[in-house]
N, C-alpha and C positions, 0 to 999 in steps of 0.2 A: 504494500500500500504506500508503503513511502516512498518509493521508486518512482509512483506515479506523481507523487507530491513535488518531486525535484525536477522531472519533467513538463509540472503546470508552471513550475515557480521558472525554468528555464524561458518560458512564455511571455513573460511579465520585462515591460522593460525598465530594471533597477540595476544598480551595481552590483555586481556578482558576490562582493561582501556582505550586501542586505541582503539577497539569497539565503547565504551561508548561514549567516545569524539563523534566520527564520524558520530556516531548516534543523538546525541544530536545536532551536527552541522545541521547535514542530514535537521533532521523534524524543526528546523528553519527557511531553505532557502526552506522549503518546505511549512510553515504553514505561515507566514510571508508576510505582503501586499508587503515593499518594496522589494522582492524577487520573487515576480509572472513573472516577466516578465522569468524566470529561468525556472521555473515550468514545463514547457510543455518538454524542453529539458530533464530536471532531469527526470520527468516518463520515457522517454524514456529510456535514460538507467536504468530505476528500470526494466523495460518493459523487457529491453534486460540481465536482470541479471549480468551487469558491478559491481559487487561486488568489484573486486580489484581496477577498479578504480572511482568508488564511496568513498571507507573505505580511500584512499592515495587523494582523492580531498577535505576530509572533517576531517580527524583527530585532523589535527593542523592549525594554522592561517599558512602563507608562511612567511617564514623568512627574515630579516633584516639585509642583511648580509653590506660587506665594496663595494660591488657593487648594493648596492640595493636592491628591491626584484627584485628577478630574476627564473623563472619558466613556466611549461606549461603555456599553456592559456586554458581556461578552465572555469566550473562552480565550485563553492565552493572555500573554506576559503583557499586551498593551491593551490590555480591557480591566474594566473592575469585575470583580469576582473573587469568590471567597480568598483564595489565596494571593491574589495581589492587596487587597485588605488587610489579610493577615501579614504579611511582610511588611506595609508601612506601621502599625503597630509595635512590632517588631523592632521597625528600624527607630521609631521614637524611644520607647524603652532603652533600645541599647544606647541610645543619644542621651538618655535622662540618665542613666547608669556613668556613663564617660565624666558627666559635667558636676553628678550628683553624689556620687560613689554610691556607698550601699543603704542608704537611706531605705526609709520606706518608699514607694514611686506611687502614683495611683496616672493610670492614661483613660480619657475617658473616649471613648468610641462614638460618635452619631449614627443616628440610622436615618437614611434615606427613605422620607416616608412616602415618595409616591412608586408608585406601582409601576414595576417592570412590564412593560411592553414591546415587543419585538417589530415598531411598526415598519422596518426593511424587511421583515421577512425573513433573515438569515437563519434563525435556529427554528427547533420544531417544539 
């Protein structure tokens, strides 16, 4: 399956290093225990030949901007989803740890209250 993935991503005109990224992200959230639960949606789109937005959901992590991360929602490293969630948390902690030593921390999380909707169409 991911033979075919590197063949759609060959399609696509990017730098052959944003390929690589993409591809390298791809078959982790592919091969990967804590990523199964993903798995069945991602063939899908490999099934549906979502190339473009396959190579733009796995290129780069999602950025850290002065409002947060802030982006689709989605599978992979440049969408929000449980685990890209979980790693900014993560990386705050370990930032309040650096600055604060071993204090007590407390990070508080928001929840995004409106309701996911998939109005492109991409997932099922």
């Amino acid at each position: 399956m991911l033979a075919s993935v590197e063949k759609g991503f060959a399609t696509l005109a990017v730098p052959d290093s944003v390929r690589a990224t993409a591809l390298v992200n791809l078959r982790a959230w592919w091969e990967q225990a804590e990523f199964a639960p993903y798995r069945a949606q991602l063939g899908r789109l490999i099934e549906r030949e979502r190339w473009d937005l396959l190579l733009d959901s796995f290129y780069r992590v999602i950025p850290f901007g002065t409002g947060g991360r802030r982006g689709p929602v989605g599978i992979g490293l440049n969408r929000i989803n449980p685990y890209t969630v979980a790693t900014s948390v993560q990386g705050h902690v370990d930032y309040l740890r650096r600055h604060h030593g071993d204090r007590s921390l407390r990070v508080v999380v928001a929840f995004d209250c409106r309701v996911f909707k998939d109005l492109r169409g991409n997932y099922d």
